[in-house]
C-alpha positions as a printed NumPy array, in Angstrom:
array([[ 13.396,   3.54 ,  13.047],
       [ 13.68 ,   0.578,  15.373],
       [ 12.252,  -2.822,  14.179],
       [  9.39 ,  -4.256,  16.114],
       [ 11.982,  -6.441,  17.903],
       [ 13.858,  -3.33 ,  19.13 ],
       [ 10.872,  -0.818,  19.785],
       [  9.32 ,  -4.236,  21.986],
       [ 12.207,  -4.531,  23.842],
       [ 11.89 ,  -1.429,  25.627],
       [  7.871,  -2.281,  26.938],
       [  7.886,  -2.864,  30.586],
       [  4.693,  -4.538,  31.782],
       [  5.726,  -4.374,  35.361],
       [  4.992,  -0.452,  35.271],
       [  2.014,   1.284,  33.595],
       [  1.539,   4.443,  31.533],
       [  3.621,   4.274,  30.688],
       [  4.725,   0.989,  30.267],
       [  8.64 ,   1.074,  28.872],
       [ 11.498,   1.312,  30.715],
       [ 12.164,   4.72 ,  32.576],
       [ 15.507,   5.255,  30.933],
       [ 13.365,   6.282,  28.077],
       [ 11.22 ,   9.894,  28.893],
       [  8.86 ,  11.794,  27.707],
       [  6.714,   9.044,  26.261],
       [  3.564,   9.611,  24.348],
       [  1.337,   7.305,  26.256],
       [ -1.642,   8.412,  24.033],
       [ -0.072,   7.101,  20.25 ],
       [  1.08 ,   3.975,  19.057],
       [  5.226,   4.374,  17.532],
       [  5.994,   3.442,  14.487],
       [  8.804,   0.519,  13.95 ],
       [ 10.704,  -0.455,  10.539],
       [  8.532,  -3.647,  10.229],
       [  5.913,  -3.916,   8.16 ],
       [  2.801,  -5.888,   8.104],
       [  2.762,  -9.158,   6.376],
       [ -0.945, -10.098,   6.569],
       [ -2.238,  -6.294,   5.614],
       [  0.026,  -4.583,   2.624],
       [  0.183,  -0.363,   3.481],
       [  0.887,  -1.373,   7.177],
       [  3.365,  -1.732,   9.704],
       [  3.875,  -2.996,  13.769],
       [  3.457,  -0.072,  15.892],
       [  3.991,   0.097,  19.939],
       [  1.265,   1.879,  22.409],
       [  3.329,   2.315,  25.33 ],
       [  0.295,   3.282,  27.713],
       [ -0.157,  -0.53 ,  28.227],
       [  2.784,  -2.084,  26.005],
       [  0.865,  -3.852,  23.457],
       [  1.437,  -3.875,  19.799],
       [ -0.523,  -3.684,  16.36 ],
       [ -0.768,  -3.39 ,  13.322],
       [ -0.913,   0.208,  11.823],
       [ -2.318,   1.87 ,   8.128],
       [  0.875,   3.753,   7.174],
       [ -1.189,   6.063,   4.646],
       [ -4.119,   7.682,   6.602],
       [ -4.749,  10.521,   8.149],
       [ -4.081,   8.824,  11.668],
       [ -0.645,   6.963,  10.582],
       [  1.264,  10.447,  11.34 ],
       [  2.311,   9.079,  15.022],
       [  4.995,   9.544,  17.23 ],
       [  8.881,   7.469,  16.317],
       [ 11.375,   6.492,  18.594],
       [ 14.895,   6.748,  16.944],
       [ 17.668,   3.841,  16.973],
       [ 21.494,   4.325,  15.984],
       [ 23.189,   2.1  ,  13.922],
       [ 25.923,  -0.642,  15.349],
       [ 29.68 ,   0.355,  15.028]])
């Protein structure tokens, strides 16, 4: 999974649902992704991405709404 760094760098505010750049399709406007980083403030979380509007927060990771949509990363050479 991307880190919230990664997943955030692919929000575009200039455009709207969604709101990431349209090199990436197929978007679930309606879900917040998942990223790699969890929540500091709030143990059982992590950062999450809504791409309807770009904005982030912080997700429960063990509830019946934490099964949401990922957006997969590859590794550097």
């Amino acid at each position: 999974l991307p880190n919230i760094k990664e997943l955030f760098s692919i929000v575009d505010r200039d455009r709207g649902d969604p709101a990431i750049d349209p090199t990436f399709q197929n978007t679930a406007t309606g879900y917040h992704y998942w990223s790699s980083t969890d929540g500091v403030s709030a143990a059982g979380t992590a950062w999450a991405v809504r791409f309807f509007y770009g904005r982030d927060a912080m997700r429960a990771k063990g509830n019946s709404q934490s099964f949401l949509p990922v957006r997969c990363v590859r590794g550097g050479r």
